[in-house]
N, CA, C and O of each residue as an XYZ file, in Angstrom:
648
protein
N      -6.903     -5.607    -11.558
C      -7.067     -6.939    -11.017
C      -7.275     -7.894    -12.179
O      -7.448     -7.429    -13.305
N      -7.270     -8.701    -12.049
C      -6.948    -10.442    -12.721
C      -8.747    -10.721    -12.800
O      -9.465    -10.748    -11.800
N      -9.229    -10.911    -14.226
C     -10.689    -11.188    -14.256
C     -10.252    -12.647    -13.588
O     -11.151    -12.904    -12.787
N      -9.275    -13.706    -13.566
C      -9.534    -14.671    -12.925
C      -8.319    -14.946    -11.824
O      -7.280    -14.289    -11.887
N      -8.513    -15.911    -10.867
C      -7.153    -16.011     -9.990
C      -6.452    -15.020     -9.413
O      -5.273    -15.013     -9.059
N      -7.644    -13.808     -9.316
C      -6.546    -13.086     -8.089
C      -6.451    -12.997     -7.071
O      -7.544    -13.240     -6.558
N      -5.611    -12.732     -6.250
C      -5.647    -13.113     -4.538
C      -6.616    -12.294     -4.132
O      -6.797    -11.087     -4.293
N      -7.279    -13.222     -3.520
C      -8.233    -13.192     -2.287
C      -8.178    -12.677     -1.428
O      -9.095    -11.919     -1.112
N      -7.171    -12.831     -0.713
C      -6.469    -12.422      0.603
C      -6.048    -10.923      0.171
O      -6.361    -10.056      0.987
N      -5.375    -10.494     -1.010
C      -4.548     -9.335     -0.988
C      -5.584     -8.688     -1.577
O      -5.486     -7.478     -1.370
N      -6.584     -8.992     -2.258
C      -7.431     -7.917     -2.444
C      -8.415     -7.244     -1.196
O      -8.796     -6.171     -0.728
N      -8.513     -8.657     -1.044
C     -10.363     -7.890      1.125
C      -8.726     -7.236      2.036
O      -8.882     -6.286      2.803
N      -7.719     -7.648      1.909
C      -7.157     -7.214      3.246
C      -6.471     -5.495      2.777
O      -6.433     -4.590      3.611
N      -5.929     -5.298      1.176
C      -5.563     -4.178      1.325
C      -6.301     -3.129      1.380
O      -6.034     -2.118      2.028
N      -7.797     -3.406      0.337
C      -8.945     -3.125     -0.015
C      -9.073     -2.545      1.261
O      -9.412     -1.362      1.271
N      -8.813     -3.297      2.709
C      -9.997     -2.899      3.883
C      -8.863     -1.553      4.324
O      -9.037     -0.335      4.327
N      -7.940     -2.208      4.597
C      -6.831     -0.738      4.904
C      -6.869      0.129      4.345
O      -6.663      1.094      5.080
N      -7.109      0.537      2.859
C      -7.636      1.372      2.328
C      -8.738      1.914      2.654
O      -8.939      3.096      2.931
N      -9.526      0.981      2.622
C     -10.889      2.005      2.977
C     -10.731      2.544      4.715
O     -11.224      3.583      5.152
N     -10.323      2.041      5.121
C     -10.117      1.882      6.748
C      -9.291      3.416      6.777
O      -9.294      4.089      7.808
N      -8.767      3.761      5.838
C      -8.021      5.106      5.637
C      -8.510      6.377      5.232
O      -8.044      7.464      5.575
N      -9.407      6.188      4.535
C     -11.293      6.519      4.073
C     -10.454      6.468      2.920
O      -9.789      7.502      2.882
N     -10.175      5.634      1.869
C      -9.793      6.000      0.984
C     -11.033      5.145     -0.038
O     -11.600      4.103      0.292
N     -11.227      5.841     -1.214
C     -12.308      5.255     -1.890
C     -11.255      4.301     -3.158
O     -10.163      4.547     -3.668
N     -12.169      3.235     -3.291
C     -11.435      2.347     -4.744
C     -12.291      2.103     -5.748
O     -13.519      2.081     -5.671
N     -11.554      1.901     -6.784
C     -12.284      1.722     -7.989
C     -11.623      0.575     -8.630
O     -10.508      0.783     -9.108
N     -12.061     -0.437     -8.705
C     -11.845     -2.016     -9.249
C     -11.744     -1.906    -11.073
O     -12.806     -1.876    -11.695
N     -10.464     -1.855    -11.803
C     -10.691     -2.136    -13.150
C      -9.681     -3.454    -13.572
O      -8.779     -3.905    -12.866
N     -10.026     -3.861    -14.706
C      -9.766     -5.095    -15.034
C      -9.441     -5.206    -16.556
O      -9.365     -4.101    -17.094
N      -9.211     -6.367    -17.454
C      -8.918     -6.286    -19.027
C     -10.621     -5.968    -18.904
O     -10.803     -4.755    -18.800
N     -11.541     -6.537    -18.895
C     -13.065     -6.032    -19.042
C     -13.759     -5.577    -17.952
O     -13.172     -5.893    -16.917
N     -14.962     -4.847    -17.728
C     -15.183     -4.310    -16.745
C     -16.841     -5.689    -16.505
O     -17.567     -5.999    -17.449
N     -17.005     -6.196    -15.159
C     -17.565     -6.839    -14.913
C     -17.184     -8.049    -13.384
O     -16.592     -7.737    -12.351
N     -17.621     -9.077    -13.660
C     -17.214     -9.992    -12.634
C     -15.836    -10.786    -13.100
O     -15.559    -11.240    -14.210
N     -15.136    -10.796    -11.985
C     -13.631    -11.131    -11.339
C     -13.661    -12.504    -10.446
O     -14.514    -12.437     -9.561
N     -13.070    -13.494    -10.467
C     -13.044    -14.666     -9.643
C     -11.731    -14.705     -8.893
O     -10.758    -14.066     -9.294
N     -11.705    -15.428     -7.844
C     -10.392    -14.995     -7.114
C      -9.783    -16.073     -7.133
O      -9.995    -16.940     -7.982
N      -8.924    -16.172     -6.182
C      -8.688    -18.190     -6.018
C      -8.963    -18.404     -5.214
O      -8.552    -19.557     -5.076
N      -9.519    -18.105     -4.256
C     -10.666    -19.023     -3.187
C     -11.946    -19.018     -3.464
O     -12.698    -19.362     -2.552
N     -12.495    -18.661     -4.683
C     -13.945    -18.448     -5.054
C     -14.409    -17.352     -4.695
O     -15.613    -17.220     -4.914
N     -13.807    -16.369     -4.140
C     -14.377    -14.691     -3.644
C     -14.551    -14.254     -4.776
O     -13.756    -14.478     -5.688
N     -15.586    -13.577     -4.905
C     -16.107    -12.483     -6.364
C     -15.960    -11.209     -6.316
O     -16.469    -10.677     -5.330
N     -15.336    -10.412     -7.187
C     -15.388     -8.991     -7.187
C     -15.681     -8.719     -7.950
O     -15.777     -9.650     -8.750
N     -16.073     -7.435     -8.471
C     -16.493     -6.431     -9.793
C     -15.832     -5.880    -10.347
O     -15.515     -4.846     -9.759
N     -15.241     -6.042    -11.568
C     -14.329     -4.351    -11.704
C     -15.271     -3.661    -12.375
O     -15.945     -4.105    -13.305
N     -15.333     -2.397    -11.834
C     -16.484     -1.375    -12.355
C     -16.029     -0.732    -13.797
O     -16.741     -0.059    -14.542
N     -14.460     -1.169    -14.025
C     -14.139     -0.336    -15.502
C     -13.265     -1.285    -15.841
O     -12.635     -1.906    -14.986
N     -13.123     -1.519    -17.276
C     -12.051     -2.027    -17.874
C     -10.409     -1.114    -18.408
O     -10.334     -0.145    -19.163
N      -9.523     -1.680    -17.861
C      -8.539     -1.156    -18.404
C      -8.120      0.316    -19.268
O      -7.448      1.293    -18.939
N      -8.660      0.054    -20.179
C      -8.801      0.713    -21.796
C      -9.671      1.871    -21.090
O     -10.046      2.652    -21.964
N     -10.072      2.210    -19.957
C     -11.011      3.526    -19.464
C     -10.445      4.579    -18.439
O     -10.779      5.733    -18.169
N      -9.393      3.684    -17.940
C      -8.636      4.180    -16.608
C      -7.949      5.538    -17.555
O      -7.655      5.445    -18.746
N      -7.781      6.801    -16.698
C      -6.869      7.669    -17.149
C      -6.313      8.128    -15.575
O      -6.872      8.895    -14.792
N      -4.762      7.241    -15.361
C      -4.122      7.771    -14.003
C      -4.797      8.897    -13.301
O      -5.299      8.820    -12.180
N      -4.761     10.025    -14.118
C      -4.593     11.636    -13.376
C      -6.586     11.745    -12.424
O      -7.174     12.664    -11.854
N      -6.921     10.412    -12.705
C      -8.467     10.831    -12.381
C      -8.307      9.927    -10.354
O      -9.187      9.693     -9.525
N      -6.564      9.658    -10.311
C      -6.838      8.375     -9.403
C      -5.472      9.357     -8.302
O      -4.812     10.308     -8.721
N      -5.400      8.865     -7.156
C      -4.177      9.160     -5.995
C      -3.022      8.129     -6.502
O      -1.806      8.304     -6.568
N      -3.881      6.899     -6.865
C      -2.646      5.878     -6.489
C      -3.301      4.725     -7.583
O      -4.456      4.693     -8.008
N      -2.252      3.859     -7.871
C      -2.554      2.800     -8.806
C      -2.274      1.385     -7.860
O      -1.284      1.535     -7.144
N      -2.817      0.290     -7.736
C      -2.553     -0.780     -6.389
C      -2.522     -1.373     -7.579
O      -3.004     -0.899     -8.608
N      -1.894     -2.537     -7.462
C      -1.971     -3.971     -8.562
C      -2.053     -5.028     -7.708
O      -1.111     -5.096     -6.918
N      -3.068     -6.059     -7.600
C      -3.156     -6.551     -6.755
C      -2.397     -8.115     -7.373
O      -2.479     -8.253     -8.594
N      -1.770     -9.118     -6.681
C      -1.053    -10.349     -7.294
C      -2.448    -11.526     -7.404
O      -3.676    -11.431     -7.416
N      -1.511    -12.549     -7.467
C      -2.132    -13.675     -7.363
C      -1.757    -14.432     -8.969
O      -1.085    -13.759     -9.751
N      -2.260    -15.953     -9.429
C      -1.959    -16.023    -10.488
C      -2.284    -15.683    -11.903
O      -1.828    -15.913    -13.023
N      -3.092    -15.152    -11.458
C      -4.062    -14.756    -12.607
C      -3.222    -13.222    -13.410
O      -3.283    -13.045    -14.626
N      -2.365    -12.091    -12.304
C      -1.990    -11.430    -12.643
C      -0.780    -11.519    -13.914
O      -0.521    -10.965    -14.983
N      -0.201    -12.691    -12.955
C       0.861    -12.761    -13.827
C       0.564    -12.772    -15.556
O       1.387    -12.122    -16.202
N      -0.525    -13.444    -16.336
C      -1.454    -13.239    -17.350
C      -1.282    -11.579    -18.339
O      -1.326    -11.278    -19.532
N      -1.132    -11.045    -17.405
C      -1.304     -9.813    -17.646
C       0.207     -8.741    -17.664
O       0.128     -7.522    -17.822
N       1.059     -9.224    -17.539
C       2.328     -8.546    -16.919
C       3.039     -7.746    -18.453
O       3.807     -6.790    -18.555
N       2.502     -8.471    -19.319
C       2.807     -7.794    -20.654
C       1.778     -6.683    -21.678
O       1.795     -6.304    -22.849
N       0.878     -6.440    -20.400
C      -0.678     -5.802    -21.120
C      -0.397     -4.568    -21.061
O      -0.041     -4.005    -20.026
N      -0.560     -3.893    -22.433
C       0.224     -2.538    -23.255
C      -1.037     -1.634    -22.195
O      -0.545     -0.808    -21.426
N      -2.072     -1.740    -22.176
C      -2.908     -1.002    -21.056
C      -2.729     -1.167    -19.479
O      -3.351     -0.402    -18.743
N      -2.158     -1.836    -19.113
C      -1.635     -1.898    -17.522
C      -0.443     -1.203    -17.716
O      -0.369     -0.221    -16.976
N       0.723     -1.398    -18.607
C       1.780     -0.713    -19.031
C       1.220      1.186    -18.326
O       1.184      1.888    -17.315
N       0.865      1.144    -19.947
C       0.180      2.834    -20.149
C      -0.573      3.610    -18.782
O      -0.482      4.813    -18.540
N      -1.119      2.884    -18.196
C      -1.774      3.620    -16.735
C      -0.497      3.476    -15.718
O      -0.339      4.336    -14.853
N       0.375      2.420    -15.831
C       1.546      3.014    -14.805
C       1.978      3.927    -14.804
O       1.974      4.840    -13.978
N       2.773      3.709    -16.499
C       3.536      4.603    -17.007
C       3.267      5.966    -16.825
O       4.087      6.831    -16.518
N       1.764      6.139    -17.086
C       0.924      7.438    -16.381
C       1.149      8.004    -15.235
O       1.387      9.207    -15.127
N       1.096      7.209    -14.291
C       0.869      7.354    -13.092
C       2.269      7.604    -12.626
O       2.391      8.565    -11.865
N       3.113      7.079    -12.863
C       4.483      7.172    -12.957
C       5.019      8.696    -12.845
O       5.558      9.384    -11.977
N       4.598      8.856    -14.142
C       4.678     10.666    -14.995
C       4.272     11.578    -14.422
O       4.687     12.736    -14.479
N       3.091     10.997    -13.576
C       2.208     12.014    -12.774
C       2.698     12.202    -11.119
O       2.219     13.041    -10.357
N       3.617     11.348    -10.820
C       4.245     11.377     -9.588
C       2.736     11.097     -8.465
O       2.136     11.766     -7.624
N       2.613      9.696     -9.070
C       0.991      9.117     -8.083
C       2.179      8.030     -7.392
O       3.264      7.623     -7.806
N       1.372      7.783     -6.103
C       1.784      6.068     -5.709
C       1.072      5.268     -6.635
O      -0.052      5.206     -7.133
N       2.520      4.486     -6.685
C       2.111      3.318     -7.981
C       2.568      1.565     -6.798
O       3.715      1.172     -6.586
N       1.399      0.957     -6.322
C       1.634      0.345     -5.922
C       1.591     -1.619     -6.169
O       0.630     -2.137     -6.737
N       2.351     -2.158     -5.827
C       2.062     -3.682     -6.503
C       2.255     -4.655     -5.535
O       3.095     -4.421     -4.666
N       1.566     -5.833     -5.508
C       1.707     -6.692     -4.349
C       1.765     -8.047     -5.008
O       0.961     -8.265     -5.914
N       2.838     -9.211     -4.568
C       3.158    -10.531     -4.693
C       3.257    -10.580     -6.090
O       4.405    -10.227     -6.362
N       2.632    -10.840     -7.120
C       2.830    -11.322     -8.668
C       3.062     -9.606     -9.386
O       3.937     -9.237    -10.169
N       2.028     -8.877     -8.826
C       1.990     -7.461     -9.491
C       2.632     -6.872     -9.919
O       2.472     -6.381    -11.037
N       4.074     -6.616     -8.831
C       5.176     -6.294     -9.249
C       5.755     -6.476    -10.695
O       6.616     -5.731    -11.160
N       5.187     -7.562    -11.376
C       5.949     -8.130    -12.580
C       5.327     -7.046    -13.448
O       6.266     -6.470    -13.998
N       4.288     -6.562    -13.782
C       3.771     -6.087    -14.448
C       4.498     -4.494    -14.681
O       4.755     -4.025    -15.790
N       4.875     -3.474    -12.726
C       5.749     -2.702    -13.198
C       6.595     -3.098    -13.602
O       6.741     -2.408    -14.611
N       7.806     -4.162    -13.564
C       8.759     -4.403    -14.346
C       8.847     -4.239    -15.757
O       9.608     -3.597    -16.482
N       7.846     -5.005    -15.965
C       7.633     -5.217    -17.983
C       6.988     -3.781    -18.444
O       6.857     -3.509    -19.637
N       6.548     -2.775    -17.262
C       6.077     -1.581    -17.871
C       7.157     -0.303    -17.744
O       6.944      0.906    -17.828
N       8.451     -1.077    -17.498
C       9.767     -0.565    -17.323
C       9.629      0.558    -16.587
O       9.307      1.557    -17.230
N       9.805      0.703    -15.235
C       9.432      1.764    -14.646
C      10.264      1.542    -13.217
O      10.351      2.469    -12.412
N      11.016     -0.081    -12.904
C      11.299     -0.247    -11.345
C      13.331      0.146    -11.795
O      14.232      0.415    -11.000
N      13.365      0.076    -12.604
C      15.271      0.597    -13.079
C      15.502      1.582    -11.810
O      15.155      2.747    -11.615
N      16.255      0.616    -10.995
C      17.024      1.361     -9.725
C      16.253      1.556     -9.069
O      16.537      2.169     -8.040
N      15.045      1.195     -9.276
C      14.152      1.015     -7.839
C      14.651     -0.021     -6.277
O      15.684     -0.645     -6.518
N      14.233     -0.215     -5.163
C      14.106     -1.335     -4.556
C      12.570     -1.455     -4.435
O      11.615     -0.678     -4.413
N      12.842     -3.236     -4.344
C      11.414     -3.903     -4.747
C      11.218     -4.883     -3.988
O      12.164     -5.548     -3.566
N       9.830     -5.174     -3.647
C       9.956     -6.662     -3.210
C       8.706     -7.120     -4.073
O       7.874     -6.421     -4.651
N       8.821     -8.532     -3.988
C       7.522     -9.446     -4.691
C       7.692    -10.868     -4.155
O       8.707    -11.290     -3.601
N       6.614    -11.525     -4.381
C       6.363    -12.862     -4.440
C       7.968    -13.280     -4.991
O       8.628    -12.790     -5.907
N       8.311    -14.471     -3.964
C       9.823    -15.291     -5.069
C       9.600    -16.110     -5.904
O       8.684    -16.919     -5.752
N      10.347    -16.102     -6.939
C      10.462    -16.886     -7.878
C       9.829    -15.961     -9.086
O      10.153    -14.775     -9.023
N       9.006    -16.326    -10.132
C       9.217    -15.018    -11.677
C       8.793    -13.802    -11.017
O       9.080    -12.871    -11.769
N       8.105    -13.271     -9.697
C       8.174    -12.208    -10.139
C       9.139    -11.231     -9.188
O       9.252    -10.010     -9.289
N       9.767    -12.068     -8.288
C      11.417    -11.296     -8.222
C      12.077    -11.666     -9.318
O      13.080    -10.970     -9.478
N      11.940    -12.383    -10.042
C      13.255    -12.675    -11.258
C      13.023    -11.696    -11.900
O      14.008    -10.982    -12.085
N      11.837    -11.268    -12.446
C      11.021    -10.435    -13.398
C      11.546     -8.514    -12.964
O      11.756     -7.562    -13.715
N      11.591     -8.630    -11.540
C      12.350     -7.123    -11.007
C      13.599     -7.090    -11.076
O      14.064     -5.953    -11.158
N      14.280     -7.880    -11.073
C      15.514     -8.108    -10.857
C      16.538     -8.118    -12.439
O      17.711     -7.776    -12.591
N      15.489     -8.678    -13.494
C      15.947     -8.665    -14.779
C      15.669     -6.748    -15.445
O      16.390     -6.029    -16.137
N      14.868     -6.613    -15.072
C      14.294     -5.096    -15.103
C      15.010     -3.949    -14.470
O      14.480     -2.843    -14.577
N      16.120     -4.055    -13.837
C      17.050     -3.444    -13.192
C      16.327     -3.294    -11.334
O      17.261     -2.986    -10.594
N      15.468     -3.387    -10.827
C      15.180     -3.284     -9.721
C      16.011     -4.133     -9.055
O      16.572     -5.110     -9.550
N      16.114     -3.610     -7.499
C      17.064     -4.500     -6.472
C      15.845     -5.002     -5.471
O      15.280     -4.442     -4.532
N      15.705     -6.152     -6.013
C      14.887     -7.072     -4.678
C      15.185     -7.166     -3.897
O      16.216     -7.831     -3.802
N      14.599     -6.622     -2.681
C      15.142     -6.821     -1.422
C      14.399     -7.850     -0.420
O      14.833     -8.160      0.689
N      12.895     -8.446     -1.152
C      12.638     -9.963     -0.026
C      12.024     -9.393      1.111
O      11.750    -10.261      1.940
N      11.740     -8.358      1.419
C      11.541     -7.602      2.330
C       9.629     -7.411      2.441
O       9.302     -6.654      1.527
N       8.686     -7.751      3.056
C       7.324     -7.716      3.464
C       6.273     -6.707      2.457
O       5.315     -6.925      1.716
N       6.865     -5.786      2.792
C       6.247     -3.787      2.389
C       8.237     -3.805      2.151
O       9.184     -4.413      2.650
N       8.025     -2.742      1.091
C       8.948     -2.158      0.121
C       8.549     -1.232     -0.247
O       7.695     -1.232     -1.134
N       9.113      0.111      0.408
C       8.872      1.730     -0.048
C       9.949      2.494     -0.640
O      11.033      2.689     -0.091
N       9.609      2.919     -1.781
C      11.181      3.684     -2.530
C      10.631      4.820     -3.138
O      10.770      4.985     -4.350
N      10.018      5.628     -2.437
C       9.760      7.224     -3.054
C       8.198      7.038     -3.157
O       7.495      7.408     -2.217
N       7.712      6.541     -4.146
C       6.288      6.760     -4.555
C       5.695      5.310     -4.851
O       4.528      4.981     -4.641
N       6.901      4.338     -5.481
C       7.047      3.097     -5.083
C       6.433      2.053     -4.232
O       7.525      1.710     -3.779
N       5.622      1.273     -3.645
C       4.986      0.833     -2.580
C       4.828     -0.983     -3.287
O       3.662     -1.214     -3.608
N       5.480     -1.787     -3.455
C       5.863     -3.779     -3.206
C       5.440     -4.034     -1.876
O       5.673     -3.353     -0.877
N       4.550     -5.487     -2.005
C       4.633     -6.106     -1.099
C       5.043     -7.686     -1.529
O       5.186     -7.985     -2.715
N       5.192     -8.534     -0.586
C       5.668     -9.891     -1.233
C       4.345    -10.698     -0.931
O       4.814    -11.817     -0.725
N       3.638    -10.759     -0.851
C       2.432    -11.660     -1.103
C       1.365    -11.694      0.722
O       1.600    -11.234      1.840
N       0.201    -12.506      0.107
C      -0.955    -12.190      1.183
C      -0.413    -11.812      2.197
O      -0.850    -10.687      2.443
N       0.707    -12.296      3.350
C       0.590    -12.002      4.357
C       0.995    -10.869      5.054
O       0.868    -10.504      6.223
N       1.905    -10.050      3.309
C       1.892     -8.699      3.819
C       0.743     -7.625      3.263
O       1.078     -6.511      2.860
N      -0.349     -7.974      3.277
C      -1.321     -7.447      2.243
C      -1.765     -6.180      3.137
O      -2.001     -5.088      2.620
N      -1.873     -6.451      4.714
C      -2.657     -5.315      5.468
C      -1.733     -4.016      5.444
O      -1.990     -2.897      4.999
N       0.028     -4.758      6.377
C       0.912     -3.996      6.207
C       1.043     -3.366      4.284
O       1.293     -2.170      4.131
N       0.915     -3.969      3.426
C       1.315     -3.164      2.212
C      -0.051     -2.123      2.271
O       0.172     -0.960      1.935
N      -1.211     -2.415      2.610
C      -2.527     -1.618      2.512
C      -2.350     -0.223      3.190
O      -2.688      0.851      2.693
N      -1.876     -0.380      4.173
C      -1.182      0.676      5.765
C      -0.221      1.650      5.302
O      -0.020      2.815      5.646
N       0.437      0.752      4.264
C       1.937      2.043      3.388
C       1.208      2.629      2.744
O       0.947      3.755      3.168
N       0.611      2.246      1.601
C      -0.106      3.118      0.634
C      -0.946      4.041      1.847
O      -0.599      5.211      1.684
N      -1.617      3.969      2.640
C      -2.375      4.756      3.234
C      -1.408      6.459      3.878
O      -1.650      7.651      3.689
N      -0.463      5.833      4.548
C       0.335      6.464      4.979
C       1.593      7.584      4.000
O       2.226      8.607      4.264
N       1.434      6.535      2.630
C       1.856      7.713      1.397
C       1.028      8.997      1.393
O       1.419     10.040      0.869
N       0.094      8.877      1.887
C      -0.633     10.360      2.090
C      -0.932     11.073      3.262
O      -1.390     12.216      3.287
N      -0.660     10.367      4.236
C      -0.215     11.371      5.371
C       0.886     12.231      5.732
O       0.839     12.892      6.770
């Protein structure tokens, strides 16, 4: 997550489907501490970046908003995909997030969806086929295009493990 500007909405709504799945989360960030959203909602990330090791996790969520976008070139968001990737985890991203698998080169011949404008351009330059589409599932894969598919994208990831 985005220490600043990340969605609000896509974090309480996937967050709750998740847990609603009993699934447990763990909030990390470039530093580990307090997170601001863009409606003023506060979160924690309990670890910074630089601590995450994929193989300790089911699934990787990236949550959007603007703050993410900030981050879409961060060699440690890279490296835990890329991980997670390797490890055949759900690697999941919602509205801006997506950009980040792109630049961590990992969506090549994927289908994708994201937020429009840079961060479908951002999949689309990356070899992914945007499809604009709510929830976007392609194997292990899991896009959503922004807040209002946040519950439905929360519900896929859940269902990657059923």
């Amino acid at each position: 997550m985005a220490k600043s500007d990340f969605s609000a909405t896509e974090y309480s709504r996937t967050r709750s489907a998740l847990e609603s799945g009993g699934m447990d989360c763990t909030v990390a960030s470039s530093a580990a501490g307090p997170c601001k959203g863009d409606s003023g909602k506060r979160a924690t990330a309990e670890m910074a970046l630089s601590s995450v090791n994929a193989a300790d996790y089911d699934a990787i969520v990236i949550i959007g908003g603007n703050g993410i976008m900030k981050m879409w070139k961060n060699p440690e968001a890279h490296r835990i995909v890329q991980e997670a990737v390797a490890q055949d985890k759900v690697v999941a991203a919602i509205c801006a997030g997506p950009g980040i698998l792109a630049h961590a080169g990992v969506m090549q011949g994927k289908r994708a969806t994201a937020y429009s404008g840079s961060p479908s351009s951002a999949l689309k330059e990356h070899g992914a086929t945007y499809t604009g589409k709510k929830v976007e599932v392609d194997g292990r894969f899991i896009t959503g295009n922004g807040p209002k598919a946040a519950s439905g994208f929360g519900k896929a990831i859940v269902a990657a493990f059923e």
